[in-house]
C-alpha positions as CSV (number, residue, x, y, z in Angstrom):
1,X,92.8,55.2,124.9
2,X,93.8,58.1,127.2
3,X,95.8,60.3,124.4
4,X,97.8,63.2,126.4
5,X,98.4,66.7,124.3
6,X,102.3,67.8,123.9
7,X,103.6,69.8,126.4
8,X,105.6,72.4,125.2
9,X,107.0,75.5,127.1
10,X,105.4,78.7,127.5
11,X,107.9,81.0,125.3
12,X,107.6,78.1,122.2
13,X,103.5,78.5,122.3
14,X,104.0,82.5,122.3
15,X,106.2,82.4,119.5
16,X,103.9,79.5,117.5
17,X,100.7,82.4,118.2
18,X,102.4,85.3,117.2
19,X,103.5,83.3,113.8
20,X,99.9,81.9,113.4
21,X,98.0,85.3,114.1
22,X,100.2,87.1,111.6
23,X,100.0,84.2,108.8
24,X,95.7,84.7,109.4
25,X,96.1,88.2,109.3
26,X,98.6,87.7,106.0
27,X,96.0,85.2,104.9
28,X,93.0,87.1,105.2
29,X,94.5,90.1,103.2
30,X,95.9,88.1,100.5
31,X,91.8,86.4,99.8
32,X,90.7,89.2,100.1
33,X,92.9,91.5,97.4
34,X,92.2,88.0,95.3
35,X,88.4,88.5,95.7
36,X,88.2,92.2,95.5
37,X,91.4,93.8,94.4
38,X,94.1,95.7,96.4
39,X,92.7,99.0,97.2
40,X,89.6,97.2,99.0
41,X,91.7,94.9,100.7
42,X,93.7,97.7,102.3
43,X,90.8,99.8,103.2
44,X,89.3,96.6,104.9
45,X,92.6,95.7,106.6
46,X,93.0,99.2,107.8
47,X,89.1,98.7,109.4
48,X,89.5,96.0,110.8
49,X,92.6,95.7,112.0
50,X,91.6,99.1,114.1
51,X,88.3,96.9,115.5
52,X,91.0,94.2,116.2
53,X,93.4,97.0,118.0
54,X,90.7,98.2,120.3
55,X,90.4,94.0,121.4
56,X,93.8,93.7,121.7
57,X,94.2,96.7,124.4
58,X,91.0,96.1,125.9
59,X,92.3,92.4,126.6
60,X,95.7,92.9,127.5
61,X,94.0,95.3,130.4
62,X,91.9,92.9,131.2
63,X,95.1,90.2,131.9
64,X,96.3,93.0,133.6
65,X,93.8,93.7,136.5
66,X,94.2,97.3,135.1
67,X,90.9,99.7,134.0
68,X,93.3,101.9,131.9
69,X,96.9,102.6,131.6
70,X,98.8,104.8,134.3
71,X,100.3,107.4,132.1
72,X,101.7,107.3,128.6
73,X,105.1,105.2,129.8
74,X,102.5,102.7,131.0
75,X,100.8,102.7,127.7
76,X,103.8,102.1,126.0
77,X,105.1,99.3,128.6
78,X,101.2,97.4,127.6
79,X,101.6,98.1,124.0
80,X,105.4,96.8,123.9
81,X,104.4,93.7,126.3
82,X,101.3,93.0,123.2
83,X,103.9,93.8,120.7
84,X,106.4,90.5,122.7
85,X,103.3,88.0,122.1
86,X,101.9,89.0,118.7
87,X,105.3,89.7,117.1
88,X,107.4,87.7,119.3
89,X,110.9,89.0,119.3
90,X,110.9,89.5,115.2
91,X,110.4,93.0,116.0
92,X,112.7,95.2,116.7
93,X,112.0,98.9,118.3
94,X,113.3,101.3,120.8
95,X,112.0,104.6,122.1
96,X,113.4,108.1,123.9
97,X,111.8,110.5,125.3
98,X,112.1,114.2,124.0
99,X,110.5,117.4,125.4
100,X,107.8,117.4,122.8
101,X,107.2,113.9,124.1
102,X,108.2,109.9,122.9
103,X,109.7,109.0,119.5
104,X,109.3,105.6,118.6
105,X,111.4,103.8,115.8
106,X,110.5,100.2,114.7
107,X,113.6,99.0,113.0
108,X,112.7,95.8,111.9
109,X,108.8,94.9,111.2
110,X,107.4,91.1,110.6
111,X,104.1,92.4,109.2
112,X,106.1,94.8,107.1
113,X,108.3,92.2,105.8
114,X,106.1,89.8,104.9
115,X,103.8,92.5,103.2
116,X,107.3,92.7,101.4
117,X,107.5,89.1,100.8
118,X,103.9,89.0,99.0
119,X,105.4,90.6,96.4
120,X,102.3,92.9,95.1
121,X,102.2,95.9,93.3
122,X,102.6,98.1,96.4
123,X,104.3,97.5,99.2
124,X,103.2,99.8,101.6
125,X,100.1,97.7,102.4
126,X,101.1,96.7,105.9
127,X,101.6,100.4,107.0
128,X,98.9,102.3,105.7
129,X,96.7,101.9,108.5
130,X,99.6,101.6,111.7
131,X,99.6,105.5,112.5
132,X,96.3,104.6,113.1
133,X,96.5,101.5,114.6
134,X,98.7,103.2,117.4
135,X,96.2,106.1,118.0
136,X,93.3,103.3,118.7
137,X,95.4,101.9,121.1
138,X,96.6,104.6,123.1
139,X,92.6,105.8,122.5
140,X,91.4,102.5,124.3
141,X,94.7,102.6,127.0
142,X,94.3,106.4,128.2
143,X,90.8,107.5,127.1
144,X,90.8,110.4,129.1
145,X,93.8,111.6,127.8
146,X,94.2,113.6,124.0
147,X,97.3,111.4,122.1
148,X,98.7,112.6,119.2
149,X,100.7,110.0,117.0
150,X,102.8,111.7,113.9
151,X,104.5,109.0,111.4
152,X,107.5,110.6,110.7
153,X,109.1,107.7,108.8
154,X,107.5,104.4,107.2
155,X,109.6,101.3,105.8
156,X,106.1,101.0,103.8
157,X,107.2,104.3,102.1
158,X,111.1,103.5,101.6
159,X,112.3,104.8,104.9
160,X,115.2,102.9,106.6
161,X,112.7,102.6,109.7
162,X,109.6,103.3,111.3
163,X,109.4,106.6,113.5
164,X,106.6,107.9,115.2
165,X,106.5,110.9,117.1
166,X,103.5,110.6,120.2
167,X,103.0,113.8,121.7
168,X,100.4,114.2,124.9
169,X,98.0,117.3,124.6
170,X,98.5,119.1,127.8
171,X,95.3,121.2,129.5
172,X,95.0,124.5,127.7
173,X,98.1,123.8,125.1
């Protein structure tokens, strides 16, 4: 018996991934605030979700045929094209760019919602560790280079959005 797997288009498997990382990544939160309460699952979310960040750049470079990002543009081009395949198009974002440098608002969040949707004491678990999360990738997409991320507004923390301001140290500023 010669049984033949499904074929199903390329935009339907991205969109079953990015729903099946984020239900693991839900899943492995929720046993482990069962196991040893919510503080330590947040703590261990935050660490390894960092470890995980520093995969997810190094890979996406890899599937790139790039060593490191161009500039910070570039960075943000890799970290949006990630964002398409682990968050499929449930998130919504936009960016400008100031003087002091690029202000990014998420306006609509899956890992925040369903954070929501768990329905635990706090709700903020899903974003205490993304001002973070963005400085380890920018860290791993322009090593050389000194990023400063600023959270200027979480949805974690009752904001309408999520704003972060990423700034670019300039030689001898």
């Amino acid at each position: 018996m010669d049984i033949q797997p499904y074929d199903l288009p390329c935009d339907t498997w991205l969109e079953v991934m990015g729903r099946l990382m984020l239900a693991w990544d839900g899943q492995w939160f929720l046993k482990v605030m069962e196991e040893f309460g919510l503080e330590a699952a947040m703590r261990l979310n935050t660490r390894v979700r960092l470890s995980f960040g520093r995969i997810e750049m190094r890979t996406v470079l890899a599937a790139l045929g790039k060593p490191r990002a161009d500039d910070l543009t570039d960075a943000l081009r890799i970290i949006f094209t990630y964002s398409r395949v682990f968050l499929g198009n449930r998130m919504e974002g936009d960016y400008r760019v100031l003087p002091e440098g690029v202000e990014i608002t998420v306006s609509s969040c899956p890992v925040f919602e369903n954070a929501r949707r768990a329905n635990l004491e706090r709700c903020d678990q899903a974003c205490v560790g993304c001002p973070d999360l963005w400085r380890t990738w920018f860290a791993v997409l322009l090593p050389e280079e000194e990023i400063e991320v600023a959270a200027l507004a979480r949805m974690g923390m009752g904001d309408p959005s999520c704003r972060y301001l990423v700034t670019e140290k300039r030689g001898g500023a």
